[in-house]
Phi, psi and omega in degrees: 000127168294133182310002170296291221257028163297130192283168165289171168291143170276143194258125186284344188218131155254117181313145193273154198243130191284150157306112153251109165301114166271152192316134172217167192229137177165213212256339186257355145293309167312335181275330187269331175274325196287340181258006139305309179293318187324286167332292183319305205309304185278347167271296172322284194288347185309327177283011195272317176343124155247116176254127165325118132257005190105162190300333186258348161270148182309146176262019184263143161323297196227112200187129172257081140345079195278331176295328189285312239343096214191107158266125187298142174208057198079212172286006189251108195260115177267131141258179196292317142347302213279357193320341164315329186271346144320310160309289195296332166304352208241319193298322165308004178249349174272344161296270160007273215302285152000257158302033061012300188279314203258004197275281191178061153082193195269073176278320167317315186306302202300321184250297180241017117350117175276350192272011173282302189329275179298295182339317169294324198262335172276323197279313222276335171302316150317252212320335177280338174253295165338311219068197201290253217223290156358291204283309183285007175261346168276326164320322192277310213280018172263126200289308177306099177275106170258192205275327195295316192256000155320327199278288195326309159284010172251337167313297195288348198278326191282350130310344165302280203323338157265005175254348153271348151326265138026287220288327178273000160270327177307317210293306193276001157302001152284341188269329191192173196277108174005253182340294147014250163009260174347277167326290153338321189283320190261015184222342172092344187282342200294177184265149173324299195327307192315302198306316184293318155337301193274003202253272158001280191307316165320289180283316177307307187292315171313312197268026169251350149273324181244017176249286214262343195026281198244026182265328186315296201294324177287281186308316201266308190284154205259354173332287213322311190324286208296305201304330183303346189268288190319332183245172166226210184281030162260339212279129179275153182169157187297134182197158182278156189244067182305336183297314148317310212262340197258180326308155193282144189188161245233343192069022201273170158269139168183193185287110166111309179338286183319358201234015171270151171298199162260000178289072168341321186064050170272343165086029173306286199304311192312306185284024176241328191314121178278358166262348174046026149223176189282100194308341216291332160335312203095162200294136202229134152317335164263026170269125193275341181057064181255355174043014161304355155287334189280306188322328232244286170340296156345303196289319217272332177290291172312346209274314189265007153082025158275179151278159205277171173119354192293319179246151199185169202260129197178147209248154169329298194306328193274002156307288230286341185296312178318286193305277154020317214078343176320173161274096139334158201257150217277184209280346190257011157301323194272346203238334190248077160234171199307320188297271183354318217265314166307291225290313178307323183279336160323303209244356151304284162356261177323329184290314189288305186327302197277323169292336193291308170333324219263336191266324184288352179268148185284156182257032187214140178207135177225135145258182198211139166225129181256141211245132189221051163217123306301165186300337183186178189207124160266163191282171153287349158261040183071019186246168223241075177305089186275185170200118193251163193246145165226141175245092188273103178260165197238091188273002165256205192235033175223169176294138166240123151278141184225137149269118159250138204224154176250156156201176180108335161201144194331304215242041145265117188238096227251128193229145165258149184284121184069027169326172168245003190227187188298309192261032168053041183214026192224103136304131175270137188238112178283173188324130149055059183208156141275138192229123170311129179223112200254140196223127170278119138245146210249156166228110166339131177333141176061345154338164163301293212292306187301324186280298223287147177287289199246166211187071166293155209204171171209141182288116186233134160227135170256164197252104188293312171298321179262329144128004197301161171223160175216141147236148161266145177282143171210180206218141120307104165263114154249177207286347183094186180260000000 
């Protein structure tokens, strides 16, 4: 063989070829924009929110305090102790994802997903400059940067650059106070850190929405992996009713036409996919079950006067009923089943845990360290002094007086160091703050508590205005017998 008739090499890589979606109209598009704006809606104004706590607290709604450290939530205050409830939020929400998924498929990836979100929000401001599916595929496959489309990409890249703006100025308006912010931010006074954040934050949303898109979804994110666990055959999801639709065909009239599926093969469902692949295929890892297919299908059914449904939201079990004639089973057979039903009592569960946490916990809170370098310290009249640093927080929004008391045993007596009042056993805490406190307790000579090596006891604090108490167990070291 001649150095001629060498075949080429085969390529371990194919450079990727961009997606363009074409514009489609229906009832899970329509669905799909109200849960954009939504989403958009409350993630853009939420740090604008303003809520009263009193004069000495931030008035933002919603604001992760770092300085602070301390999150704001409306009336609902976290502190750093309190860190559970985070916890327990993030696992409903991963119980959430868990049913849902096990419901009907990847609706999250499809609907509310931010890399869903924005991804939607970069394509649909292209098509307002580009035009539709069409048009931007002879603009990318046009070799000649004639002036129209230099000026059409320098339009669209400066629409990146401001809806990733947009996106990375919202995030850090959650850290500190909006308005603040803002002014600083257009006047140059912000602290660096902010301008690096939104710069950051910026080039990350360009490129996971409008550069690498549904390469995110195939590649970075590990849902796709994770969802096949999630689902059996009741999981409702998007799928072709091939037994209808094949064989595929054109419809023309002629001899053998009646012996075609409904399935034209115009190829709707494909040029709408934001994922660029063919349902018609079968259920695929990368379908996100955003159902712009159903839609695109619908329409392509009316136009040639089938019925709608070739592609539809539909579980593994409703084939073999179909092919049959059999009924299928109604849809809420398929979303209430034994998977569901847990993952639902799962996440309830957690949901009751955590508000019963949040109305039962106090607006007064103390820890106790007990300081044992030395274990104990005796007086010059025998009596036998232990010492603790205490920490007394004040969750309301005003200055509180706290009285602390010992109890469990009689002739046990407690001074706080810089007390406020004659018997040293009264502090002052200001609004919403924690304050260190080193507190002595003595046990008289010859005492239980002085004889005894260990001696337990508990730390009592009041709220002097209201009358609230909270107490902690603590342990009395004496010298023993």
């Amino acid at each position: 063989m001649s150095s001629t008739d060498t075949p080429p090499e085969d390529k371990l890589y194919a450079s990727r070829e961009p997606i363009f979606p074409r514009r489609v109209k229906g009832y899970f598009r329509t669905l799909k924009w109200v849960i954009m704006a939504v989403t958009l809606g409350i993630y853009y104004l939420s740090p604008w929110i303003r809520w009263d706590r009193g004069p000495q607290l931030p008035d933002q709604a919603i604001l992760i305090d770092l300085a602070g450290r301390r999150f704001y939530f409306f009336w609902i205050e976290i502190w750093p102790h309190e860190f559970y409830f985070i916890a327990g939020l993030l696992i409903m929400a991963g119980l959430g994802l868990f049913l849902f998924t096990s419901a009907a498929g990847r609706v999250w990836c499809g609907y509310a997903c931010p890399q869903t979100v924005w991804t939607d929000l970069f394509i649909l401001v292209e098509r307002w400059i580009e035009g539709d599916r069409n048009a931007r595929l002879r603009l990318h496959r046009q070799k000649k940067w004639d002036l129209r489309k230099v000026r059409l990409r320098i339009v669209k890249y400066i629409s990146w650059v401001v809806i990733g703006l947009a996106t990375g100025g919202a995030w850090v308006f959650y850290f500190t106070d909006a308005p603040t912010l803002l002014k600083d931010l257009v006047t140059g006074q912000a602290h660096p850190a902010a301008y690096m954040t939104m710069a950051v934050l910026t080039a990350t949303t360009i490129f996971f929405g409008a550069i690498a898109r549904e390469q995110i979804c195939i590649y970075a994110c590990p849902w796709p992996r994770i969802q096949a666990a999630m689902m059996d055959e009741d999981t409702l999801t998007v799928a072709y009713r091939h037994w209808r639709g094949e064989p595929r065909g054109k419809h023309r009239k002629g001899e053998g036409a009646d012996q075609l599926g409904d399935c034209i093969d115009c190829m709707a469902c494909v040029n709408v996919c934001p994922m660029g692949i063919d349902i018609r295929d079968g259920q695929q890892l990368e379908c996100i079950t955003c159902a712009l297919c159903i839609d695109a299908c619908d329409d392509m059914m009316d136009k040639i006067g089938k019925p709608r449904g070739l592609i539809d939201y539909m579980a593994l079990t409703d084939e073999p009923r179909e092919i049959s004639g059999e009924p299928t089973k109604p849809v809420w057979k398929h979303i209430l089943r034994p998977r569901t039903i847990l993952y639902t009592v799962l996440w309830a569960a957690v949901g009751f845990a955590l508000v019963f946490a949040l109305f039962i916990r106090s607006d007064i809170d103390m820890t106790v360290a007990p300081v044992r370098n030395p274990t104990y310290v005796m007086q010059s009249d025998g009596a036998i002094r232990n010492i603790y640093d205490l920490r007394l927080r004040n969750k309301h929004g005003e200055t509180r007086e706290f009285r602390v008391s010992v109890s469990g045993e009689a002739d046990l007596t407690v001074t706080l160091q810089g007390g406020d009042n004659t018997a040293g056993d009264t502090i002052a805490v200001n609004a919403d703050e924690m304050r260190i406190v080193r507190a002595y307790v003595e046990a008289p000579a010859g005492s239980e508590a002085a004889n005894s090596e260990r001696k337990e006891f508990s730390f009592w604090v009041e709220d002097v205005a209201s009358s609230e108490r909270v107490s902690v167990d603590s342990v009395f070291n004496g010298k023993g017998n």
